[in-house]
DSSP file (Angstrom, degrees, kcal/mol; ACC not computed):
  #  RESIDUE AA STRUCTURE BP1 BP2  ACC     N-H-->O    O-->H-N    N-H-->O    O-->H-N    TCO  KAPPA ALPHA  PHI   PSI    X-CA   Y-CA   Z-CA
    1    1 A X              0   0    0      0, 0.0    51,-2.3     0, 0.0     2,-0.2   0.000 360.0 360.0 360.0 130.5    0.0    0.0    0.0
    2    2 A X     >  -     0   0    0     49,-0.2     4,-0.7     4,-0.0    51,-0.1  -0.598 360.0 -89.3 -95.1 164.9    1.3    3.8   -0.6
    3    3 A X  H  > S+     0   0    0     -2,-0.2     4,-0.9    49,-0.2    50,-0.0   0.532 123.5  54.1 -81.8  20.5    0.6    6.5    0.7
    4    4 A X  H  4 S+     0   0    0      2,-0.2     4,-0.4     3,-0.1     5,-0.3   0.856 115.3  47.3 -81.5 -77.2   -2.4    7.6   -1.7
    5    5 A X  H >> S+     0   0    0      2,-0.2     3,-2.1     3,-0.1     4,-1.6   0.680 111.8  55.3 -45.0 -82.1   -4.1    4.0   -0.8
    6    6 A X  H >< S+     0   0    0     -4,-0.7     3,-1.2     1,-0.4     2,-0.9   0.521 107.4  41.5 -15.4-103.7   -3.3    4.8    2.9
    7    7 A X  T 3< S+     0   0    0     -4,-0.9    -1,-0.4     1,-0.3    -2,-0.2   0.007 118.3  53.8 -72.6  23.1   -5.1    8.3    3.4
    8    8 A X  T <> S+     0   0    0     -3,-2.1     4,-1.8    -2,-0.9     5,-0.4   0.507 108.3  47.3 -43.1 -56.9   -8.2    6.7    1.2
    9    9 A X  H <X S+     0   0    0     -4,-1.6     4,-1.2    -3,-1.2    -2,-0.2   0.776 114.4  45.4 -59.4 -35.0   -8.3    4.1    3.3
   10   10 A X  H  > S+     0   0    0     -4,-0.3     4,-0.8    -5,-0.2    -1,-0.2   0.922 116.5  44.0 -48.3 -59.0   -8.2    6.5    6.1
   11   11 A X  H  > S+     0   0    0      2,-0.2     4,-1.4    -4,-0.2    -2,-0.2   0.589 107.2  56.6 -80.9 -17.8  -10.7    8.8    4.7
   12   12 A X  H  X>S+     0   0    0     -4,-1.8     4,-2.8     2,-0.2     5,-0.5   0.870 114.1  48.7 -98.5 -60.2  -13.4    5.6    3.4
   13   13 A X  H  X5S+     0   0    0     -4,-1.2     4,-2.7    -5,-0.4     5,-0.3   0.984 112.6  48.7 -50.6 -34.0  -13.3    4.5    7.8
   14   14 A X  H  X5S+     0   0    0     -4,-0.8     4,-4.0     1,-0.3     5,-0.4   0.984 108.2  47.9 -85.1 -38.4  -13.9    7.9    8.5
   15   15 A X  H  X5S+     0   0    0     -4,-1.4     4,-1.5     2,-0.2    -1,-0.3   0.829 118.5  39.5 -44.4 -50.6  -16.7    8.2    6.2
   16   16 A X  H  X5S+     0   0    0     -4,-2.8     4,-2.5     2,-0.2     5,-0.3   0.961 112.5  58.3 -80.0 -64.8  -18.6    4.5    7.6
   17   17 A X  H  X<S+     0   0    0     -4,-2.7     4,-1.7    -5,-0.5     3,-0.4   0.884 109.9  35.9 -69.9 -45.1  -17.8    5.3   10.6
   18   18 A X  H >X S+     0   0    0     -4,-4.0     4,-2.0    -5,-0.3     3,-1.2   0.995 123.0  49.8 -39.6 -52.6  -19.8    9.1   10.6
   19   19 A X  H 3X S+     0   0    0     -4,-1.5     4,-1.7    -5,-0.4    -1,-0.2   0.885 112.9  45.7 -54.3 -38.9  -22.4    7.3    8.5
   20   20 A X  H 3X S+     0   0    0     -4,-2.5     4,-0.6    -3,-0.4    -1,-0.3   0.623 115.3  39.8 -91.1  -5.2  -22.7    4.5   10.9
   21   21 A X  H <X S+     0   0    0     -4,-1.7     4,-2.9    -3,-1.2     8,-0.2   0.912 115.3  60.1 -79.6 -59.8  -22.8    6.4   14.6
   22   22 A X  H  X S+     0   0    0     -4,-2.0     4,-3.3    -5,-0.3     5,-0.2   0.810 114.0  34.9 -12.3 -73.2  -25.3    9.1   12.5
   23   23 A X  H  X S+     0   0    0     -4,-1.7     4,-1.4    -5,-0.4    -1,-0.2   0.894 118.7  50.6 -63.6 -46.5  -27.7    6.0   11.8
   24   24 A X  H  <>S+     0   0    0     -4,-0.6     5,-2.3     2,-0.2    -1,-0.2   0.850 109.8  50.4 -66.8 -41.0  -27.1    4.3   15.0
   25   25 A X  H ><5S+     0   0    0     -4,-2.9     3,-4.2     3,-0.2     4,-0.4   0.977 111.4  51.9 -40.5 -84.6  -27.8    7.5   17.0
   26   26 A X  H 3<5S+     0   0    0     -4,-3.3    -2,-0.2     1,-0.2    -3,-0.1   0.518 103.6  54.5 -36.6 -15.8  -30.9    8.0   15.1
   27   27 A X  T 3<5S-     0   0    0     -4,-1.4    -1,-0.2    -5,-0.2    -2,-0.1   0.255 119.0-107.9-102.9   5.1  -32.1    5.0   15.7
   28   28 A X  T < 5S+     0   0    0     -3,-4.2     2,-0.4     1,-0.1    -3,-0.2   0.807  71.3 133.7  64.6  38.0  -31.8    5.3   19.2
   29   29 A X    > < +     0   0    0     -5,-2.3     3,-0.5    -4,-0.4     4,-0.3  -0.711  26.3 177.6-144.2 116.1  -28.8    2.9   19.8
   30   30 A X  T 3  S+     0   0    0     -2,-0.4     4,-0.3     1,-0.3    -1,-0.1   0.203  71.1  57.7 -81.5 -10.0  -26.2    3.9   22.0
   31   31 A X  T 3> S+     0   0    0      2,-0.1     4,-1.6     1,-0.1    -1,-0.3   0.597  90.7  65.0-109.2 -26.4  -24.0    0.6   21.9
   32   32 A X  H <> S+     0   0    0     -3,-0.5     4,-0.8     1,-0.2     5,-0.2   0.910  89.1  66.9 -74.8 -28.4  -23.3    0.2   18.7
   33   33 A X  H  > S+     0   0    0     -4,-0.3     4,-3.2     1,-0.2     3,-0.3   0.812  98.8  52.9 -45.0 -41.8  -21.4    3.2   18.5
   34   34 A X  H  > S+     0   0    0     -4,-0.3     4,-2.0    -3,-0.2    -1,-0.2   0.863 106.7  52.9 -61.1 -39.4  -18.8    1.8   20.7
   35   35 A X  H  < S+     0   0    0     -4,-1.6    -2,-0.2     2,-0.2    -1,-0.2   0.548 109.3  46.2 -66.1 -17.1  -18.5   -1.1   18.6
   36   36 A X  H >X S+     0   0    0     -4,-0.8     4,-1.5    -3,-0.3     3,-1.0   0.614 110.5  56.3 -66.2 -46.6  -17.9    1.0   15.2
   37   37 A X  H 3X S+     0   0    0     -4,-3.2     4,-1.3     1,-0.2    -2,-0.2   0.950 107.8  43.2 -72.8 -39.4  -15.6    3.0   17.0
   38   38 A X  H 3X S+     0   0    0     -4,-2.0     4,-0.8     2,-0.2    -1,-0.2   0.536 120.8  45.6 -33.2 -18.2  -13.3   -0.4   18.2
   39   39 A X  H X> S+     0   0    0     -3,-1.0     3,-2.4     2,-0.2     4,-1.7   0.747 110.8  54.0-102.6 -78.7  -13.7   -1.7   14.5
   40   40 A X  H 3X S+     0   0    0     -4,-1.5     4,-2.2     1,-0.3    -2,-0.2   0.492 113.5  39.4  19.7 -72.0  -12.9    1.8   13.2
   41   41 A X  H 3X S+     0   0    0     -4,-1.3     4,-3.4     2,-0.2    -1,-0.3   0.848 113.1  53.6 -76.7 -40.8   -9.6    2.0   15.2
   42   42 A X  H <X S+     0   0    0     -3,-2.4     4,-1.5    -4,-0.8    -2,-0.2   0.698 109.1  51.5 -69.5 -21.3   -8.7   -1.7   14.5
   43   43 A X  H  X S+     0   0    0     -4,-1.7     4,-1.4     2,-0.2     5,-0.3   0.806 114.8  46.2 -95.4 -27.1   -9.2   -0.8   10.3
   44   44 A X  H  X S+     0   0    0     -4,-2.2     4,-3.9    -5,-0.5     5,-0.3   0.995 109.1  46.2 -54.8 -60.8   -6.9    2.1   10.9
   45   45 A X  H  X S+     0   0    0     -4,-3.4     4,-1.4     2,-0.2    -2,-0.2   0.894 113.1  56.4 -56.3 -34.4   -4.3    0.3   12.8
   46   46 A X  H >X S+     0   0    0     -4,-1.5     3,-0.9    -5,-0.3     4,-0.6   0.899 112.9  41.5 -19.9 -97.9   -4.9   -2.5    9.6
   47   47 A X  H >< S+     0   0    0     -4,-1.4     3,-6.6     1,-0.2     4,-0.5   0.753 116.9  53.5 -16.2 -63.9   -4.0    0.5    6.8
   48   48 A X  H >< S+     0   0    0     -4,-3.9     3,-1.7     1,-0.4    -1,-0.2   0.957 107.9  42.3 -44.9 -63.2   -1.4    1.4    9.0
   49   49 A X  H << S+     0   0    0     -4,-1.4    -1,-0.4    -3,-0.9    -2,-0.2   0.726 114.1  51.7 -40.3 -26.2    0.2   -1.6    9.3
   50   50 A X  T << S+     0   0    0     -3,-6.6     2,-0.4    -4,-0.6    -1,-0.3   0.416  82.0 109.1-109.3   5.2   -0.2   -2.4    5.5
   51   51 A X    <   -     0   0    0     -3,-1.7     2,-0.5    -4,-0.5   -49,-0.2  -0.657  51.1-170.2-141.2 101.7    1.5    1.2    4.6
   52   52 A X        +     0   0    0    -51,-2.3     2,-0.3    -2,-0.4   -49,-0.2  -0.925  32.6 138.6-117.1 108.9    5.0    0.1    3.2
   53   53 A X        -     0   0    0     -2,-0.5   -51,-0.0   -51,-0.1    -2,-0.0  -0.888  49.2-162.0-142.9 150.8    6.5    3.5    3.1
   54   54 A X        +     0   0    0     -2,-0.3     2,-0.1     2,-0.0    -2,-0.0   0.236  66.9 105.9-118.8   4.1   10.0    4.5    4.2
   55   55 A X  S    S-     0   0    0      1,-0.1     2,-0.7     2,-0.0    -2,-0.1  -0.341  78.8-114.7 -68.8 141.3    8.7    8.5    4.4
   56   56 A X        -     0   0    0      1,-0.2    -1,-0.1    -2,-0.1     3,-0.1  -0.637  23.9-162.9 -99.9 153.6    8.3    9.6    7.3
   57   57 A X  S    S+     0   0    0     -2,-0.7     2,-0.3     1,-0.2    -1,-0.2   0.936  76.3  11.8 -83.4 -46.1    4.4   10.7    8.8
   58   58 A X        -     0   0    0      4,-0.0    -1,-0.2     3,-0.0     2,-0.2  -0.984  58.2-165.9-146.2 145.4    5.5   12.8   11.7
   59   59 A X    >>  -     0   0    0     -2,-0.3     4,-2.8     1,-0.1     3,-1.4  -0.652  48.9 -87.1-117.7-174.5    8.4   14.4   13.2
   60   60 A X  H 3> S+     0   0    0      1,-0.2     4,-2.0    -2,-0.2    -1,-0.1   0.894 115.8  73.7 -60.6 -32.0    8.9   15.8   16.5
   61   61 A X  H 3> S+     0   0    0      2,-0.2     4,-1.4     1,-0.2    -1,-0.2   0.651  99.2  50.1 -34.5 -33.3    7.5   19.2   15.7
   62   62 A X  H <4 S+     0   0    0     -3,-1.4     4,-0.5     2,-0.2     5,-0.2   0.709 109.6  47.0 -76.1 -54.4    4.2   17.6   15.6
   63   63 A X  H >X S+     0   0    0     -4,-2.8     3,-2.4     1,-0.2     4,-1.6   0.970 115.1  50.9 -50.3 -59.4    4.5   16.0   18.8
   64   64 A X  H 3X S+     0   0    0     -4,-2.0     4,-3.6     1,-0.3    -2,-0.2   0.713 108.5  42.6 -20.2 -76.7    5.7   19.0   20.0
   65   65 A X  H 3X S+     0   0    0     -4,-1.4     4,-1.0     2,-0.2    -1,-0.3   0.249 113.2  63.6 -83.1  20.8    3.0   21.4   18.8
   66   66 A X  H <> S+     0   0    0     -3,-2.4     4,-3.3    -4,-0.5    -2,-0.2   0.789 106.4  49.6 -95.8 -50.3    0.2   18.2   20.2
   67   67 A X  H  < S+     0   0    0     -4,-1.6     4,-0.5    -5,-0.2     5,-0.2   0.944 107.9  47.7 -38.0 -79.9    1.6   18.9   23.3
   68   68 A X  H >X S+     0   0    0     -4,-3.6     4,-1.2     1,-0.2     3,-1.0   0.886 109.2  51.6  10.1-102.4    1.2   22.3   23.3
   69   69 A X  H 3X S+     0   0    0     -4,-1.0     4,-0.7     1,-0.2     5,-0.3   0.548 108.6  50.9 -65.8 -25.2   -1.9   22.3   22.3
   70   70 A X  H 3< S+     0   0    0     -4,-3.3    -1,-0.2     2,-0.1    -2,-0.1   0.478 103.8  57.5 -87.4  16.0   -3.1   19.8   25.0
   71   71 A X  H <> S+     0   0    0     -3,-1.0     4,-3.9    -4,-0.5     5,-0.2   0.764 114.6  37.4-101.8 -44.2   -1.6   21.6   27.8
   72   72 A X  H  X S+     0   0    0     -4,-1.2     4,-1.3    -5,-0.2    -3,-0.1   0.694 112.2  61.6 -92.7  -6.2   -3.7   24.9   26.9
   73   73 A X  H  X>S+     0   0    0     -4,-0.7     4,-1.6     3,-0.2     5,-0.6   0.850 113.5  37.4 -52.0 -75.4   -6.8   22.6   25.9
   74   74 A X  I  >>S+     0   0    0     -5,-0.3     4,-3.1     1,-0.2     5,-0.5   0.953 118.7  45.5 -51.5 -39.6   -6.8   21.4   29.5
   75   75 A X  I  X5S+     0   0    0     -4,-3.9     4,-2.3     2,-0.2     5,-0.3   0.934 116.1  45.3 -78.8 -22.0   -6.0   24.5   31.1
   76   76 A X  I  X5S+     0   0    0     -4,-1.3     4,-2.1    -3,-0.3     5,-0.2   0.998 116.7  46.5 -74.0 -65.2   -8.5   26.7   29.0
   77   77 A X  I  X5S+     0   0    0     -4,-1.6     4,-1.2     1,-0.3    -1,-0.2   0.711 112.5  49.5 -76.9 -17.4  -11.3   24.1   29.5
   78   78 A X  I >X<S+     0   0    0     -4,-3.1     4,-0.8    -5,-0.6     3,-0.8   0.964 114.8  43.0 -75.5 -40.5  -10.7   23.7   33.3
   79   79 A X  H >XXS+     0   0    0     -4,-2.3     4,-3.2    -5,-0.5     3,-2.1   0.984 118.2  44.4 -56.8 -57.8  -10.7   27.6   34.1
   80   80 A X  H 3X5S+     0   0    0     -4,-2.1     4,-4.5    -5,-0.3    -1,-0.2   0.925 118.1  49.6 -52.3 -30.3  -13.8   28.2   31.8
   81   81 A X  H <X5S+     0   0    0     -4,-1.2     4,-0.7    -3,-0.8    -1,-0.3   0.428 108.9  51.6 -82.1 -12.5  -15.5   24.8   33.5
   82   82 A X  H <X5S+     0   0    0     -3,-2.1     4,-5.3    -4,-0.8     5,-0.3   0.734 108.1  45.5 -76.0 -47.6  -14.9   25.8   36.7
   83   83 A X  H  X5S+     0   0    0     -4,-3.2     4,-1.5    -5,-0.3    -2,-0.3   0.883 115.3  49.6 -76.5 -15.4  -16.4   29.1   36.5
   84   84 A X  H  X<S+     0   0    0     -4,-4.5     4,-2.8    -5,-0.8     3,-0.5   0.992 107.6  58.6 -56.4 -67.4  -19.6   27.6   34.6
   85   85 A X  H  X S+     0   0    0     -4,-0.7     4,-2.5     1,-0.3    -2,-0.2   0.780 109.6  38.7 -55.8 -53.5  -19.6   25.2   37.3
   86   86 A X  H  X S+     0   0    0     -4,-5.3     4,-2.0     2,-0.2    -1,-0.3   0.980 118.1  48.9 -73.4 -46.0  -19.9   28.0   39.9
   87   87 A X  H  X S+     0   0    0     -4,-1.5     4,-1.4    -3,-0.5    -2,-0.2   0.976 110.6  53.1 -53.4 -52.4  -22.3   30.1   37.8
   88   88 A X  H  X S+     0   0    0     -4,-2.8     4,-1.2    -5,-0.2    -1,-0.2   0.881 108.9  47.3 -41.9 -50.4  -24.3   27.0   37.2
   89   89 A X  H  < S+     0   0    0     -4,-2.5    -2,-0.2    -5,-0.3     5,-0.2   0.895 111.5  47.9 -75.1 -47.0  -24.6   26.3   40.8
   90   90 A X  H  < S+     0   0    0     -4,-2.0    -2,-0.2    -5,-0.2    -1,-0.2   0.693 113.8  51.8 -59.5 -13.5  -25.6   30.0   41.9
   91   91 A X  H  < S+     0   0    0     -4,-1.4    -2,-0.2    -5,-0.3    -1,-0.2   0.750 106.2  71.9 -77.2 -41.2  -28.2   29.8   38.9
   92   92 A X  S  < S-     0   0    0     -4,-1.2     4,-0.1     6,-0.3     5,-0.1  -0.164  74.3-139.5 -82.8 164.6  -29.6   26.5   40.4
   93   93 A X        -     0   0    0      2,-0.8    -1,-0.1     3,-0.1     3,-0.1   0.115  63.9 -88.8-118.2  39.0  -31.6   25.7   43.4
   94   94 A X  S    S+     0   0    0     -5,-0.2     2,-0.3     2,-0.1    -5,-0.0   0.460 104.2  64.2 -14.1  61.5  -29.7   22.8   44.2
   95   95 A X  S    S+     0   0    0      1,-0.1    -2,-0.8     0, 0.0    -1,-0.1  -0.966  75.7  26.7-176.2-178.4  -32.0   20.4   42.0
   96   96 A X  S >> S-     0   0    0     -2,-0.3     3,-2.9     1,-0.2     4,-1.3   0.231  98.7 -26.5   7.7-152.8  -32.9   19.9   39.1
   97   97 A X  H >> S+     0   0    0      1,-0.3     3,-2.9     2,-0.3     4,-0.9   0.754 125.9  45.9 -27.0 -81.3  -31.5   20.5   35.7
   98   98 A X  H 34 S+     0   0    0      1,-0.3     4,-0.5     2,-0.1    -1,-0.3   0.424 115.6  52.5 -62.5  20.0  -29.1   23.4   36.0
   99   99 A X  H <> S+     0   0    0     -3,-2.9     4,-1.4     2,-0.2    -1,-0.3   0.683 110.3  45.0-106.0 -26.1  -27.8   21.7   39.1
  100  100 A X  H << S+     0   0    0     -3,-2.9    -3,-0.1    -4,-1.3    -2,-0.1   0.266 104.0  59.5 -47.4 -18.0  -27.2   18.8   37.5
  101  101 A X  T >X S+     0   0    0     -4,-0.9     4,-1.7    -5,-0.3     3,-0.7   0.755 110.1  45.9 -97.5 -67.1  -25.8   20.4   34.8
  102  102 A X  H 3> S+     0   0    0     -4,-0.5     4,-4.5     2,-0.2   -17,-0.2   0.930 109.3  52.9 -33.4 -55.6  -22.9   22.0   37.5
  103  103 A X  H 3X S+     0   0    0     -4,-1.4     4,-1.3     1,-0.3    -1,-0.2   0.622 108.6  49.4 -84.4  -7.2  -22.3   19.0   39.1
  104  104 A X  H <> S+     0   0    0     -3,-0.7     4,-0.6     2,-0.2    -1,-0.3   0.955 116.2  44.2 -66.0 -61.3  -21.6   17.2   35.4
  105  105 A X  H >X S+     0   0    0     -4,-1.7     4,-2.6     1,-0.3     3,-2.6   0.948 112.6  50.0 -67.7 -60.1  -19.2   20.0   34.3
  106  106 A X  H 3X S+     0   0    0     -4,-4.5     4,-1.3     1,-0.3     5,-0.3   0.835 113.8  43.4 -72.7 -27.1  -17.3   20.2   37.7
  107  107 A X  H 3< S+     0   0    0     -4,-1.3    -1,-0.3    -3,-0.3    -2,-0.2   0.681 112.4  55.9 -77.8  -9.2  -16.7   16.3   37.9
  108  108 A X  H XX S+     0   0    0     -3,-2.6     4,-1.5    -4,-0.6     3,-1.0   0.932 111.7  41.4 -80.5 -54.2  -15.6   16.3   34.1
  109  109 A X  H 3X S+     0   0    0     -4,-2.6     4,-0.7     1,-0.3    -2,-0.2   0.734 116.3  52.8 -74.9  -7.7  -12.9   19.1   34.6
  110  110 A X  H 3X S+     0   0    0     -4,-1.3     4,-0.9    -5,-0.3    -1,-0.3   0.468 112.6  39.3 -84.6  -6.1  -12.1   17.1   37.8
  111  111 A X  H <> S+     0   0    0     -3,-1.0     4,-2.0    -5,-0.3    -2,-0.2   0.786 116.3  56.0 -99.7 -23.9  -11.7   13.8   35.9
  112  112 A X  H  X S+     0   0    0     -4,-1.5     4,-1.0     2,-0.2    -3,-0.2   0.805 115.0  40.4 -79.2 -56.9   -9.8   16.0   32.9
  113  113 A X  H >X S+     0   0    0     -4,-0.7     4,-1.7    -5,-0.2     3,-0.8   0.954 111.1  53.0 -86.8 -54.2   -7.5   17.1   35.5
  114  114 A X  H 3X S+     0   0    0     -4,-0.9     4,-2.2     1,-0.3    -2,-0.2   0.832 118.0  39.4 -46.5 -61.9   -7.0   13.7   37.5
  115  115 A X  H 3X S+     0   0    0     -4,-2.0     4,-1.6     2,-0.2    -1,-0.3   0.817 111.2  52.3 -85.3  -9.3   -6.0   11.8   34.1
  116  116 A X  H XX S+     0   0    0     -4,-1.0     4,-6.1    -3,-0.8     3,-1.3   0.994 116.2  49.1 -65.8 -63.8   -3.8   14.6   32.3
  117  117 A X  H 3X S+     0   0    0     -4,-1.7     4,-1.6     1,-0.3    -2,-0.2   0.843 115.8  41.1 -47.5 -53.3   -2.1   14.4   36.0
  118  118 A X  H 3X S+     0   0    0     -4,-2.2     4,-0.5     1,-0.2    -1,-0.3   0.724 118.3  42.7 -68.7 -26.1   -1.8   10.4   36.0
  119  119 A X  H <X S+     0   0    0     -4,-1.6     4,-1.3    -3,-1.3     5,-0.3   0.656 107.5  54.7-102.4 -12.2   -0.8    9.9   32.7
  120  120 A X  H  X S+     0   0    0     -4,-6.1     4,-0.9    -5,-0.2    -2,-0.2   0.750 112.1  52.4 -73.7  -0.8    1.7   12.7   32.4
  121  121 A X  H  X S+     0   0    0     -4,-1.6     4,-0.9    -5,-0.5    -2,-0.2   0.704 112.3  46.1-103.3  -4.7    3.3   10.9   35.7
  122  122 A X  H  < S+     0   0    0     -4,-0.5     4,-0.4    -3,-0.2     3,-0.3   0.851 109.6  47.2 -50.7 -82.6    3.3    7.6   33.9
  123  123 A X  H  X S+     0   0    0     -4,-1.3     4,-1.6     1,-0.2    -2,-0.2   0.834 114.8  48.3 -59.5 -14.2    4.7    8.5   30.6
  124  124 A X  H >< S+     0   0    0     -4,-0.9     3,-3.0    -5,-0.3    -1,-0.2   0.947 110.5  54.0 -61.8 -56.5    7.8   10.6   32.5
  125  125 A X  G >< S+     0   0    0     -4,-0.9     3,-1.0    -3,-0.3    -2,-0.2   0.786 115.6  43.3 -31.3 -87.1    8.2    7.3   34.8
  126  126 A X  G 34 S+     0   0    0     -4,-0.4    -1,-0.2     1,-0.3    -2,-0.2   0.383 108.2  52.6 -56.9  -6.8    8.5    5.6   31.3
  127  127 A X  G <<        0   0    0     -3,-3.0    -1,-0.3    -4,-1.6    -2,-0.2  -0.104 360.0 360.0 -91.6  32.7   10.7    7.9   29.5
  128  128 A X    <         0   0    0     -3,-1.0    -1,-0.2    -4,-0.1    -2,-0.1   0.362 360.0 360.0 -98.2 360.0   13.1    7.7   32.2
């Protein structure tokens, strides 16, 4: 395979997979989606795998600017998710929706924060 057949092959999963969550959504079933997205990933790593190329796909610059861009992902979405969280909660009367609604946000930017924290203290342990 080269790397024209490769990013077809990319682009043809990405394409079944929208088409098939779309339909699966609409049709008011939530499991199957998980199961398109496992095939999904399993036909990428395929391509990948088949993809006899000596070019190279990514350098470190890429990592680099991934990084980056997931350090100020996380810190932009906890600050703004905290202060929803408190705005949410002064809105709310502690029940129903928009309290429910708070208490979603703040445990997502605490779960956000909890695994950035646990896996950057794996991968250093492993680049040691």
């Amino acid at each position: 395979m080269n790397t024209k057949q490769y990013k077809i092959c990319r682009f043809s999963i990405i394409i079944v997979l929208a088409m098939s969550i779309s339909i699966s959504i609409s049709l008011e079933n939530y499991y199957l989606p998980v199961i398109f997205m496992l095939s999904s990933m399993a036909g990428m790593y395929y391509c990948r795998k088949q993809l006899k190329t000596e070019k190279v796909m990514v350098d470190e610059r890429d990592y680099q600017v991934a990084g980056n861009a997931a350090r100020y992902t996380i810190f932009i979405y906890g600050w703004l998710g905290a202060i929803g969280t408190f705005v949410l909660m002064a809105l709310s009367q502690k029940e129903g929706v928009i309290y429910a609604l708070s208490q979603y946000l703040a445990f997502s930017v605490c779960f956000l924060m909890l695994l950035n924290a646990f896996l950057f203290k794996y991968l250093s342990k492993r680049n040691k």
